[in-house]
N, C-alpha and C positions, 0 to 999 in steps of 0.2 A: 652572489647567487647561492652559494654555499652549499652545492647540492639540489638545489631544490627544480634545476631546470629537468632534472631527471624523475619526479612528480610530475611535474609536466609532460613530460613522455610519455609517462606510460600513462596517465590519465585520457590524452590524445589519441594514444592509441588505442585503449578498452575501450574508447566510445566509439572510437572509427570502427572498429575491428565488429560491433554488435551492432552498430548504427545499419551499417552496409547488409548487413547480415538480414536487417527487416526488411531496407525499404529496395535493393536490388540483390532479392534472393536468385533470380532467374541465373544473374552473372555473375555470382559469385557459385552456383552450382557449376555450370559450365567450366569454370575454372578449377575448382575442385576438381572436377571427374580426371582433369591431366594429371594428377598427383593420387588417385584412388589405389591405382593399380600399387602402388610402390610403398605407401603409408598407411597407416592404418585411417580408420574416417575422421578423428580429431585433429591428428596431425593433418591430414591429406586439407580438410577445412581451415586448417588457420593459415596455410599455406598456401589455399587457394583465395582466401580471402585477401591475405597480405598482395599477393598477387594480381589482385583485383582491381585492390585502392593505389596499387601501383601505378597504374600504365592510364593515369588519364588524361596525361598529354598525348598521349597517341593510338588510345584502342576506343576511345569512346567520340559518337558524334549525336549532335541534337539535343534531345531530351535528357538521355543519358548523362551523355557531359556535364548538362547542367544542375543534372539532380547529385551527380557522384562530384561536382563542385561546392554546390552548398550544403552537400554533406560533411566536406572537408571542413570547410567554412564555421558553420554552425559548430561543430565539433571543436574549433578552435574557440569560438567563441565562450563556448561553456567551460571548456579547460582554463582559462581565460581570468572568467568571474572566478573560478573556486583558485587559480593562483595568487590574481592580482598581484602579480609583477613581470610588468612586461618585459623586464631581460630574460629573465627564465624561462616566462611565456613562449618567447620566437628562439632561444636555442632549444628550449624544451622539443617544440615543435622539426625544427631542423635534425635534431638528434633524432628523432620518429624514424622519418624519410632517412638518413643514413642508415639504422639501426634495419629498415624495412628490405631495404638494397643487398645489404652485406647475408640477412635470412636466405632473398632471392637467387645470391650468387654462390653461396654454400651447397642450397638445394640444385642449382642447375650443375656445379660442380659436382656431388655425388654421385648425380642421372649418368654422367660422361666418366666418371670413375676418374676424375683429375684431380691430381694430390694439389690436396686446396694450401697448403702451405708454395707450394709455388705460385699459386693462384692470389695470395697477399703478395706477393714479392712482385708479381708483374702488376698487381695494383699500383704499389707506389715506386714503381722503376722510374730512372728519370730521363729516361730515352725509351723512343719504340723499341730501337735495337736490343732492348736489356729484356723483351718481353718474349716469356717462352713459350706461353701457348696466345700466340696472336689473334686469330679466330674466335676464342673464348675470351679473348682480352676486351677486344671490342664490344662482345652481347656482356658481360660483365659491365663494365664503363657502362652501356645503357639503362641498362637492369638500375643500376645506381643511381644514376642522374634522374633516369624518368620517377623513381620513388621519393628522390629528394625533393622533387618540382611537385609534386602532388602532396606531400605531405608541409613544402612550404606554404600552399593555401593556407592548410591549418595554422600555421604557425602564424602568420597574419592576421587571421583572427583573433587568436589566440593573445597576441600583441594589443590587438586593436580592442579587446575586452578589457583587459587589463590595465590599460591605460586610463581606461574611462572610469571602473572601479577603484583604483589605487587608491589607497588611504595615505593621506599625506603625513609624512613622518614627523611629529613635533619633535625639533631641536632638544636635547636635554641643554638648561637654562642652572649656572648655578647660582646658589641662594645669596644671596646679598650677603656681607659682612656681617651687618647689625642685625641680621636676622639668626645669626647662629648661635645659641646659647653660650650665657657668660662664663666664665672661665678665671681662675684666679689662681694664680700657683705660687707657691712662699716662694721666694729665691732660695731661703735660708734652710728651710725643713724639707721643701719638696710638697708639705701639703697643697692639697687640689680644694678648689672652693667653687661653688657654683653660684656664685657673687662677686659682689668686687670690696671685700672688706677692709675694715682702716687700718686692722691688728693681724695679724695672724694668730689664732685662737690656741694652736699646739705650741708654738716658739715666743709670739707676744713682739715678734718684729713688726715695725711698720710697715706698711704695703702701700700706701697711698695717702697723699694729700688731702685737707679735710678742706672743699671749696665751697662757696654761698653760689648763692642761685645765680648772682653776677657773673661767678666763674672765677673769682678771686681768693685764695685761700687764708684763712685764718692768719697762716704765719705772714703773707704777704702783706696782709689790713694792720698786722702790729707795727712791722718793719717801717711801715707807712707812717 
């Protein structure tokens, strides 16, 4: 992948992020206005948008759902064609929805004034026991998962476009023997010849047998 699932990202995301922005401006105002007060209006906007395209396992029903679906969708799909390559394509995509999660629990961490460096460490504790602010651990875990699962749509598509564009990679093939320019080198001098001559022109040693079209050489046809 070499990098490149991270193109993927963020292409994923600049479409969702503007996509959402045309076609359900209602809900993603709505969700802005909770972030107005505290942010200024661009940040408080990406923040409410990210938060928007988050929660569509569980804030959206009907028409909604299925529009902020095939929004996902479709956004994958295009990220998709301009990758063409579907491993990058669906980690690209899955990194979104992490990358979308980890913004959401930053910002609800600052709302609450929780030292977010503890707020990583009960992320990946390996027991409930190890976690210090529990409460928050929990809507954290949400916040995360539910942006992961909405941005894997995309990442599906995104897959699923990619797969179908792929340009299939022709094998590098190497060139035949006989097809590689001749080559002749003295034993004797070291000169280089780009033939196969009978003398060597610097030194006047022999280089090679003198044969008939039979493939029999001179010296061979005397001895005979």
């Amino acid at each position: 992948m070499k990098g490149r699932f991270l193109i993927a990202s963020t292409i994923l995301a600049v479409i969702s992020l503007i996509a959402v922005n045309i076609l359900l401006p209602d809900i993603v105002e709505t969700y802005t206005i909770a972030y107005a007060t505290r942010y200024n209006d661009m940040i408080a906007l990406i923040i409410g948008t990210i938060d928007a395209l988050s929660n569509l396992p569980v804030a959206y029903t009907g028409n909604t759902f299925y529009t902020m679906f095939a929004l996902w969708f479709i956004a994958g799909l295009i990220t998709g064609a301009i990758i063409r390559k579907p491993e990058s394509s669906l980690v690209g995509g899955m990194f979104t929805g992490v990358v979308f999660g980890l913004i959401l629990i930053f910002v609800l961490a600052s709302e609450q004034g929780i030292d977010i460096r503890i707020v990583f460490k009960d992320l990946f504790a390996r027991s409930p026991d190890e976690v210090y602010y529990r409460p928050f651990y929990v809507a954290s875990i949400a916040k995360l998962v539910y942006a992961f699962m909405s941005a894997f749509i995309g990442a599906i598509g995104s897959a699923i476009s990619a797969a179908v564009l792929l340009k299939p990679e022709i094998p590098e093939q190497e060139m035949p023997e006989e097809m590689y320019p001749i080559k002749t080198t003295c034993p004797s001098c070291g000169a280089e010849f780009l033939s196969t001559p009978m003398y060597c022109a610097v030194c006047g040693i022999k280089l090679r047998e003198t044969r008939s079209i039979t493939g029999v050489s001179l010296e061979e046809k005397q001895n005979r």
